[in-house]
N, C-alpha and C positions, 0 to 999 in steps of 0.2 A: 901479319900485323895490320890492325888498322890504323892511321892515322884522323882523329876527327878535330874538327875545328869548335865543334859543342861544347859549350863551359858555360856558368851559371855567372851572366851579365851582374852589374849591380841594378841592371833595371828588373832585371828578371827576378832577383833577389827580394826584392823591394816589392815584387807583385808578389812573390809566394808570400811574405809576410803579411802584404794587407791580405789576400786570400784566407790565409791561416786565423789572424783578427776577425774575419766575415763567420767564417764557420766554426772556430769557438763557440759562439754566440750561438748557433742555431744545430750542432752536430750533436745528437748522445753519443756517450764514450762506448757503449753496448754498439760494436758493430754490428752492421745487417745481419753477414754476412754468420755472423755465431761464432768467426775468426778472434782470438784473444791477441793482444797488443799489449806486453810485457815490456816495461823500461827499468834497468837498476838504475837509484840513483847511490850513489857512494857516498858516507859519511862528511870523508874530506874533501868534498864538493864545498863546503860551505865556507873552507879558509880559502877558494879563490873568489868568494864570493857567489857562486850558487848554490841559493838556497831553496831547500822542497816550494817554499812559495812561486819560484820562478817556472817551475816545473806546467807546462799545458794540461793540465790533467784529463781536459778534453777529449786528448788525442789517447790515451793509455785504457788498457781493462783493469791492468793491475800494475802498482810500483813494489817492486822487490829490493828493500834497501840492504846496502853490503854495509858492513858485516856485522854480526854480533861474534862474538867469541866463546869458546869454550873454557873452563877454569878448573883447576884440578880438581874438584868435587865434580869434575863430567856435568854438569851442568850448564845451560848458556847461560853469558854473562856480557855485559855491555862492553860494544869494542872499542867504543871511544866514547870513554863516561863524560867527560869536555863538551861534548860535541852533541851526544845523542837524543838526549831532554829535549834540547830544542829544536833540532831534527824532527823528530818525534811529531811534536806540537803540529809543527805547521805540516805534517803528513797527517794528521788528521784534519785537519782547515781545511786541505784538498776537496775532502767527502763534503764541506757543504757544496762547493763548483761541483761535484761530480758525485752526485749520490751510492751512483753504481759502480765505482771505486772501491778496488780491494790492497791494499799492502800486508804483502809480507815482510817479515824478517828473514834474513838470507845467512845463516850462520856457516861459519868456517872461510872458503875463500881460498887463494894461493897461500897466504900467512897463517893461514889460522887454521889450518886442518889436523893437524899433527897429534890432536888426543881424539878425533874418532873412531880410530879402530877399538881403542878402550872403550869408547860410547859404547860401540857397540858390541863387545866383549859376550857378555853376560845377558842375564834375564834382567839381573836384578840394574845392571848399568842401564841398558836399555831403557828401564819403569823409570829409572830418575830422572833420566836426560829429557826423558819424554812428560813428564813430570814437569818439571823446570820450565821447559818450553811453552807449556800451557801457561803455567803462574806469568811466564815475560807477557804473550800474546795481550792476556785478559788486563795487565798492569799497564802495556802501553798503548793498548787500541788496536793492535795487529789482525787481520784476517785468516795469517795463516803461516805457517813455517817454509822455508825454503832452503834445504839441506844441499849445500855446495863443497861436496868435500873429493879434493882433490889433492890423493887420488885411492880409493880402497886397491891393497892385495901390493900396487908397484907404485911412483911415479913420484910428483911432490918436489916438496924440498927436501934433501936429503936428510934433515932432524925431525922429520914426520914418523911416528909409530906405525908400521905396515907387517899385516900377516895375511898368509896363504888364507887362512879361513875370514878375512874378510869379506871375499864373495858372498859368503853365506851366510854372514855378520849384517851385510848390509841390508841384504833380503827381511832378515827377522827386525831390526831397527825399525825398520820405514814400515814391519806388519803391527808392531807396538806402540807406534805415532800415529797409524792412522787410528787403531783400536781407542787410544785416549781422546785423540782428536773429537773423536764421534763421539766416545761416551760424555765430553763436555761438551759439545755442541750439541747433542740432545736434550743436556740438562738445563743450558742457555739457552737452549729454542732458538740456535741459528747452525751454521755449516762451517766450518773451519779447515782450512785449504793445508793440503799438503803435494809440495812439488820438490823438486831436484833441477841441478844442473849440472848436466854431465859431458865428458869429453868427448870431440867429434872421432876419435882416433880408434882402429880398430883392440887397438891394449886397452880401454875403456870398456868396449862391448865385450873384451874378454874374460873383464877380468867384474863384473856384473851378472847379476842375472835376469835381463830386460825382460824376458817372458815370464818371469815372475815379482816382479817388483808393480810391473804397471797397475796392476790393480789396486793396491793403496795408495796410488798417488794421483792427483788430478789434470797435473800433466807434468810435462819435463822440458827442459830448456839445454838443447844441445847448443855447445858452443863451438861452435863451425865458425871460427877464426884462429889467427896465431897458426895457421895451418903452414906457412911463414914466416920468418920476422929477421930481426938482429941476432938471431943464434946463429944462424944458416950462415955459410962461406959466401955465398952469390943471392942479387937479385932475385925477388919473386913475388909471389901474389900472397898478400894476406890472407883473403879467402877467396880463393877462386870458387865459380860456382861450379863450373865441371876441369875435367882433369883437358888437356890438348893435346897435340900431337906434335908439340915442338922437340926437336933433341936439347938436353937438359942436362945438365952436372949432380945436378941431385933430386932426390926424392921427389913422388908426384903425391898430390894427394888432393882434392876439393871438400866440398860443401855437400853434393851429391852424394860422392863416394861415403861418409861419415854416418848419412841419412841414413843412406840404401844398408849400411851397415846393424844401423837402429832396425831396420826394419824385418831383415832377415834374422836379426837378435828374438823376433817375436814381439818387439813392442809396438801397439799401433798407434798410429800414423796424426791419427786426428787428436790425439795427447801429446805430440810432440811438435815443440817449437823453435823455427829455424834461429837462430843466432845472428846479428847483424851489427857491423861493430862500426859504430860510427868516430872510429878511427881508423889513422892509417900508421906505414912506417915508411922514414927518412930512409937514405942510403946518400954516403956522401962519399965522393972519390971514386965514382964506379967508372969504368971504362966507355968509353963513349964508342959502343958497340952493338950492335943489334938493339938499338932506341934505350939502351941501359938494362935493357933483360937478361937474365941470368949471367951475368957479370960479378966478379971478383968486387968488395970495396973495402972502404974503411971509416967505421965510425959508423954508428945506426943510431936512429931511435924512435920511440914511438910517436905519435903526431895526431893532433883531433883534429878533426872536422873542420872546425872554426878556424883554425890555424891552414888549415891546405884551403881554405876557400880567403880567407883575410890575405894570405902573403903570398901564395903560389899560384891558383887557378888561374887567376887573371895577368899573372906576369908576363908579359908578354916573350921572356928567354924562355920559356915553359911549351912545351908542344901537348897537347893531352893524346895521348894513343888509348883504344881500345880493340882488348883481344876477341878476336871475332868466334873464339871457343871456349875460351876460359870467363868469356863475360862480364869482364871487370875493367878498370882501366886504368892508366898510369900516368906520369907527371915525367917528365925530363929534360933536362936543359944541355945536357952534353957531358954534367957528371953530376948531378942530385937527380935521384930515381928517387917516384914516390907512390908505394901500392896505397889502393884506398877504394871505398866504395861513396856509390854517387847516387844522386835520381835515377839514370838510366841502369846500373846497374841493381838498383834496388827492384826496380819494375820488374826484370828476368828472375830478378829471386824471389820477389813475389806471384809471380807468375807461374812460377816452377812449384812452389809451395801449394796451390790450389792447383796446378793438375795432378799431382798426388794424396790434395786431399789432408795437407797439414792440418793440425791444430791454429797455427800464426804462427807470429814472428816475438822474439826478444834481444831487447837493445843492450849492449854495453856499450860505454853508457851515459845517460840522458847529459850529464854536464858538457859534452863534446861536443854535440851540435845547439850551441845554445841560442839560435838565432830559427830552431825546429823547424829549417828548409827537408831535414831527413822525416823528418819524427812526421813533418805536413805529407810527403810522398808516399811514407810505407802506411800512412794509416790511409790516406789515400786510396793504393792500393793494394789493402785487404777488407776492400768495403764488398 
């Protein structure tokens, strides 16, 4: 274990901010580097009060908003009719600040996945949904679709519709999304984006057909978090970026391991984008043992950004430890453990991503660090 005394001053704080206000002003959102910089932002972002205006659009290639929904005609449909109009609006206001700004719509979700295996059932389900998707994009301004559905074949919430021939349900969906996509983007005389987000976990890659899907899609957003959380018995790392050699009580798994899993699936490398969650999770009552690492607790929950840097980072009961192989680092007072990713630990995973040659990175999401200390670093660097 490391123990480091490094944490994000309020002076330091305070300088990323006006840094971040300097290079607004003079940065294009097109990095150098051809690296994309993907942010979701969520619907119900807007009842705490952030709203897509708040949003740097500076710093992003593309905003992927959650969710729209499907509706029993297999078709998508607005997930939060309340809400999404005016959402909406000011994601397009974005594109005058940021010309080069693309949004999609991100259908399905954890809640909302549960009629695409019907989606994608059929020929003729397929044409509609695919169908439908176009009529939303062209009605609300959207760039492009972003199918998140979790999870084809297993996994979910247990009231999701799942079959064996999903695998090859999804392969043919995403070959009929891109076919319409193009045949209306040729007729509109522009390009119309088609991506996924999929799980970092090898029942993901199993239960897919990565060597055959890549090609209709422009890229994918693996989500290499939750690789941890409030389910598990003991302490542990959100995302860690690689696996370590600690002895453990349960399960190992990273960030790397997820990738490398994409990659021997056959999908390449430079359409795939890392996940970065700029959240963390609480641990409360944990045994004040091995700096509160894999430790027994009770009570958990999830925790943004804004919140571990507003009440915890600086608290002076708070030690910050960093694992010197897992690459991430942790929060501990003697019994609140708290996994989470930071500056420094963004920099390794960006660093990692470009010497294999990623695509970028993708944020869940944007409402979480809304002071864009993370959003300033990782676009930082992937310049």
């Amino acid at each position: 274990m490391v123990m480091s005394d490094w944490r994000p001053s309020l002076c330091e704080r305070k300088l990323w901010n006006m840094l971040r206000n300097v290079e607004a002003a003079r940065t294009p959102s097109v990095l150098p580097s051809g690296r994309k910089l993907i942010g979701y932002y969520t619907a119900w972002s807007v009842n705490t009060g952030y709203t897509p205006s708040q949003i740097d659009a500076t710093k992003l290639t593309h905003i992927n908003y959650a969710f729209a929904n499907i509706s029993p005609e297999l078709t998508i449909t607005l997930g939060y009719p309340n809400l999404d109009p005016f959402n909406f609006s000011q994601l397009n206001d974005l594109k005058r600040i940021n010309p080069d700004l693309k949004t999609l719509i991100s259908v399905g979700g954890w809640t909302w996945s549960g009629r695409f295996s019907d989606v994608a059932l059929t020929d003729d389900s397929r044409t509609v949904f695919a169908d439908s998707c176009i009529d939303f994009i062209k009605q609300y301004g959207f760039d492009g679709v972003d199918l998140d559905w979790e999870y084809p074949v297993s996994g979910g919430l247990p009231t999701n519709i799942r079959r064996p021939e999903d695998k090859e349900n999804f392969t043919l969906l995403l070959q009929r999304m891109r076919e319409r996509l193009d045949e209306q983007g040729a007729a509109d005389q522009t390009t119309y984006l088609l991506t996924i987000a999929g799980g970092n976990g090898a029942f993901y890659a199993n239960n897919v057909e990565l060597s055959r899907i890549h090609p209709y899609l422009d890229y994918a957003c693996i989500m290499s978090y939750d690789i941890h959380g409030t389910w598990d018995t003991y302490t542990d790392f959100n995302a860690p970026l690689f696996e370590n050699n600690d002895i453990s009580p349960q399960y190992k798994w990273s960030v790397a391991a997820g990738i490398e899993t994409w990659d021997l699936g056959g999908f390449p490398m430079n359409k795939l984008m890392m996940g970065i969650p700029f959240y963390g999770y609480l641990y409360a009552s944990v045994n004040n043992f091995n700096y509160g690492l894999y430790q027994p607790f009770f009570g958990a929950n999830s925790i943004t950004y804004d919140q571990i840097i507003a009440n915890y980072a600086d608290n002076a009961l708070f030690t910050r430890f960093f694992h010197p192989q897992s690459l991430v680092p942790w929060l501990f007072d003697g019994s609140v453990f708290i996994s989470y990713d930071d500056p420094e630990s963004i920099r390794y995973k960006t660093d990692y991503l470009k010497s294999i040659d990623m695509g970028g990175a993708m944020i869940w999401e944007l409402s979480q660090d809304r002071t864009n200390v993370l959003l300033f670093f990782l676009n930082e660097n992937l310049r």
